[in-house]
C-alpha positions as CSV (number, residue, x, y, z in Angstrom):
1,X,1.0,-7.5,-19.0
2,X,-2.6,-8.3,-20.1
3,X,-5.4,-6.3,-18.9
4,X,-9.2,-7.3,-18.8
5,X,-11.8,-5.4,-17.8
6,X,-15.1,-5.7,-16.7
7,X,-18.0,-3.5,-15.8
8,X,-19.5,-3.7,-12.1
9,X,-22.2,-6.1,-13.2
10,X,-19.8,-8.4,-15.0
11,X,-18.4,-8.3,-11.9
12,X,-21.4,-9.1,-9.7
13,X,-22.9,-11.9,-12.2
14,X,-19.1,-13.6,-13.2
15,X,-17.1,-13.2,-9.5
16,X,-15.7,-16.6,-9.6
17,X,-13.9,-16.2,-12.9
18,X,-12.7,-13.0,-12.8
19,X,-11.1,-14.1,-8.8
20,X,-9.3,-17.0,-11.3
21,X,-8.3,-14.1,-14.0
22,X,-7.2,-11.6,-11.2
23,X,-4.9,-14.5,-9.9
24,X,-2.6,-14.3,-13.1
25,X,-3.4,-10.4,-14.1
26,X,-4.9,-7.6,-12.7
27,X,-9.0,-7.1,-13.6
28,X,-10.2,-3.1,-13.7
29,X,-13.7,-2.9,-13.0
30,X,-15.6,-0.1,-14.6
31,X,-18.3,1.4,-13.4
32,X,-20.6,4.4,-15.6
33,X,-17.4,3.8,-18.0
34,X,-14.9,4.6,-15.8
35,X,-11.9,2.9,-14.1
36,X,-13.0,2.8,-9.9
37,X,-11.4,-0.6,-8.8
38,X,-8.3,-2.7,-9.4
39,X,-8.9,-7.1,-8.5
40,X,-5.5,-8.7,-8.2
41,X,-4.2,-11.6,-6.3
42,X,-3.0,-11.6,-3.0
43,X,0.5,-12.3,-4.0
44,X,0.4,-9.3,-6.3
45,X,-1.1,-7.1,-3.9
46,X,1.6,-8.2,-1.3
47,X,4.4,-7.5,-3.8
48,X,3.3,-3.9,-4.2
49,X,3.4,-3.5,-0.5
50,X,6.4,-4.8,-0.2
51,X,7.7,-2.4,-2.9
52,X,6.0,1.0,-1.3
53,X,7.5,-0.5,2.3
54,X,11.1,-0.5,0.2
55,X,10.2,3.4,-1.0
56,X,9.2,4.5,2.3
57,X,12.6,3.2,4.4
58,X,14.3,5.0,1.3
59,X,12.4,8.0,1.6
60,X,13.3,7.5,5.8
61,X,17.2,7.1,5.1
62,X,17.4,10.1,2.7
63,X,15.3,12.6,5.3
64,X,17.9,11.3,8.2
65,X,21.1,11.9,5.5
66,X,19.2,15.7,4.9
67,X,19.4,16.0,8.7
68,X,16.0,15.1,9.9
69,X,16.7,12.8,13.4
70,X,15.8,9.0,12.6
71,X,13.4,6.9,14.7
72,X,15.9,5.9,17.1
73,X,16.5,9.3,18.1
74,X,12.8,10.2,18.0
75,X,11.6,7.5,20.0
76,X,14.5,8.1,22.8
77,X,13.5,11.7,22.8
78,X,9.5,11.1,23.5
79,X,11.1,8.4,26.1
80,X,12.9,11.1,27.4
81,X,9.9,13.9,27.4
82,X,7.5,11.2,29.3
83,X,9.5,10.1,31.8
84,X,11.6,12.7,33.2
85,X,11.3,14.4,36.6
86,X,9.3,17.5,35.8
87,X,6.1,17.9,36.8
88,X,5.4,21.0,33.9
């Protein structure tokens, strides 16, 4: 994957052409010569969510295999805690 970079006032004067760059590769922006931002398209940006949405229903499944109670049983449970008779 090809990487550009460009300093925060690179950024500021050249906007329009690093928006078309970040559309095909990600653009780090540098500012005092140091990495602080990543510009990349939205389709890029809604693939990595996708992908860390993937982890965390992994993450999910293994915790209910280890024992922890899955959101079905949490949510009845809460149901359960709100809406019963007891006034305490």
């Amino acid at each position: 994957m090809l990487m550009t970079t460009a300093t925060a006032t690179e950024l500021k004067n050249r906007l329009g052409a690093f928006l078309d760059t970040a559309l095909t590769e990600p653009v780090f922006i540098q500012k005092s010569g140091r990495d602080v931002a990543v510009l990349l398209s939205r389709q890029h940006y809604a693939h990595l969510q996708a992908l860390e949405d993937e982890i965390w229903a992994l993450r999910a499944m293994f915790a209910e295999q280890s024992g922890y109670i899955g959101a079905d049983t949490t949510q009845q449970t809460l149901h359960d805690m709100l809406h019963r008779d007891d006034p305490c």
